[in-house]
Residue, then its C-alpha position, 0 to 999 in steps of 0.5 A: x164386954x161381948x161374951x163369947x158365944x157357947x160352941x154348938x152342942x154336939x148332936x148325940x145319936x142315940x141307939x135307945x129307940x132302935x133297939x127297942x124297935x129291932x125285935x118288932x122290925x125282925x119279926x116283921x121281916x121274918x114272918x111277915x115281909x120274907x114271906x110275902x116276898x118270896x111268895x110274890x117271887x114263886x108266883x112268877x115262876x113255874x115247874x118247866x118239864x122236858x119229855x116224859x119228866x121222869x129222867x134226871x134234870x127233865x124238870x127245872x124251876x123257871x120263869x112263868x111271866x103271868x101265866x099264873x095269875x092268868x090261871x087264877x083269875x079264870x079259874x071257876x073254883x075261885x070265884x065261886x069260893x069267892x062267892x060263897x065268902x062273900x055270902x057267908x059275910x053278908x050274913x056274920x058282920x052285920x049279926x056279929x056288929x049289932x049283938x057287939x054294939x047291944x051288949x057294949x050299950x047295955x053293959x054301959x047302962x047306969x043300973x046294970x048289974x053284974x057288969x064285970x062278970x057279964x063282960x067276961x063272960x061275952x069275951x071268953x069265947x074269943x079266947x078259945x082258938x078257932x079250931x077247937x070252937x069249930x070241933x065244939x060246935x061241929x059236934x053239936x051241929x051233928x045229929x047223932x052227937x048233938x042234945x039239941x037235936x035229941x031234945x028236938x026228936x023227943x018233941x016231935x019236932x024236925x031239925x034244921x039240916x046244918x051241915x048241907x045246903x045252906x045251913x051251912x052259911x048259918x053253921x059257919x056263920x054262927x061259929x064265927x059270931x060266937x067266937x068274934x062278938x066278945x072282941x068286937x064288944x069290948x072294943x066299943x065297950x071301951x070306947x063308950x067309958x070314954x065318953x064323957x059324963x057331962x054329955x049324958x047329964x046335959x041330955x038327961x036334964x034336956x029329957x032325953x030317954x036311956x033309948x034317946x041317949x043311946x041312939x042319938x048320942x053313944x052310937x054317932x060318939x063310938x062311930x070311929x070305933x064301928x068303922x074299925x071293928x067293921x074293918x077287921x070283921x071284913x078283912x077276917x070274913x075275907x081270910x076264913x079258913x079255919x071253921x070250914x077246913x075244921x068242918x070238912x071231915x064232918x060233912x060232904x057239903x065243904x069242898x076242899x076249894x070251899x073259900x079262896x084260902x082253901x084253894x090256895x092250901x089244896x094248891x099247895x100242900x095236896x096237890x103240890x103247886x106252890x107257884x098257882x097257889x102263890x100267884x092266888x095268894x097274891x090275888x086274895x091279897x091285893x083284893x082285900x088291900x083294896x077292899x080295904x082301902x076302898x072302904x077306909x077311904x069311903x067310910x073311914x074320913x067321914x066317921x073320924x073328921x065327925x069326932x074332930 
């Protein structure tokens, strides 16, 4: 006797996920999505004046086309604040990268000692925000404030001049290295404790040194993980603001234009032309989008499919 078949299950939608996903969705599209939109919208307009601009209605918002972003590509202070960055970061990520890699190799070593307290210690000044970092070393950086340079002139010894010429690429540089390291460190660090054991006793019954592990085993294993933190150290380099618009009342040698990002806030907030700053802010956007994705797509398949 044929049994007749089940009816079909009704598919029940379930609200479940979305509701968890609707705050990260809304705050998104609040701080991130709206404001980008809208500052793609006011880069394609501008202030229209008529006569002298002084009357009632002698000025009105209009469309601009790509007037501004024709200012902000031929615009001098922009490429050269580009320059400037470029130079600061050649000097940050590689230090940054390396004294990250050694200190997340040596707190992996077997006899190390100390190994809670010294992670800690490494990441604690990536806690400290930016602006309070860059007013710390700021002052240390100044000889009338700083104890290394009294310590300096009690020995009868010259100082270097940190706050002017290119000192400041170390000045800045530093500052960022300080704060960065501890981040970038516990990001490998992790990535070595999931390395497996067997691995590093196969090679120690083979003879292999601590040195020959570690170059030839740890490094090529946590490469992924360099990829990234390389990632984000340029696209942090790309964006630095905070350290030079900290240190700029303490010297002359920082410009108010010094990267792009402190063009784009003179722009906007000092001299009040929120249209050439947002088509500026666009730029640096779509450049770092496409550094970025440059670098994933050259770097980032050949350093994953290695760990496949």
């Amino acid at each position: 006797m044929a049994t007749a078949a089940p009816p079909p299950r009704r598919r029940t939608f379930r609200l479940a996920p979305f509701g968890f996903l609707a705050p990260a969705i809304v705050l998104f599209a609040l701080m991130f999505a709206l404001p980008i939109g809208y500052a793609g919208y006011l880069s394609f307009r501008k202030i229209h004046i008529q006569g002298l601009g002084l009357g009632p209605g002698s000025r009105s918002e209009g469309w601009a086309g790509l007037s501004n972003y024709t200012s902000a590509l031929s615009d001098s202070e922009l490429l050269n604040g580009t320059v400037r960055v470029l130079v600061y970061g050649a000097m940050l990520v590689p230090v940054m990268l390396g004294l990250a890699l050694l200190f997340a190799l040596l707190l992996d070593a077997d006899k190390v000692r100390l190994r809670a307290f010294s992670r800690i210690a490494i990441f604690l000044p990536y806690a400290i925000p930016g602006v309070v970092a860059s007013l710390l070393w700021g002052f240390l950086y100044l000889p009338t404030t700083s104890p290394g340079y009294f310590l300096l002139g009690k020995l009868g010894m010259s100082a270097p001049q940190l706050l002017s010429g290119n000192g400041m690429y170390v000045a800045l540089a530093n500052i960022a290295v300080w704060g960065g390291t501890g981040f970038n460190m516990v990001v490998i660090y992790t990535s070595l404790r999931a390395l497996p054991n067997e691995v590093y006793e196969a090679a120690r019954i083979d003879g292999a040194s601590e040195l020959q592990i570690a170059l030839r085993i740890k490094i090529p294993m946590v490469l992924p993980s360099l990829v990234l933190t390389f990632f984000f150290s340029l696209i942090a380099t790309l964006q630095v603001f905070s350290e030079p618009t900290t240190l700029a009342p303490l010297t002359n040698g920082i410009s108010s234009t010094w990267s792009p990002l402190m063009k784009v806030y003179r722009d906007a907030f000092v001299r009040g032309d929120i249209y050439s700053a947002s088509a500026t802010s666009v730029v640096i956007a779509a450049v770092t989008l496409a550094i970025s994705f440059g670098f994933l797509k050259l770097v980032g398949s050949r350093a994953y499919g290695e760990q496949q």
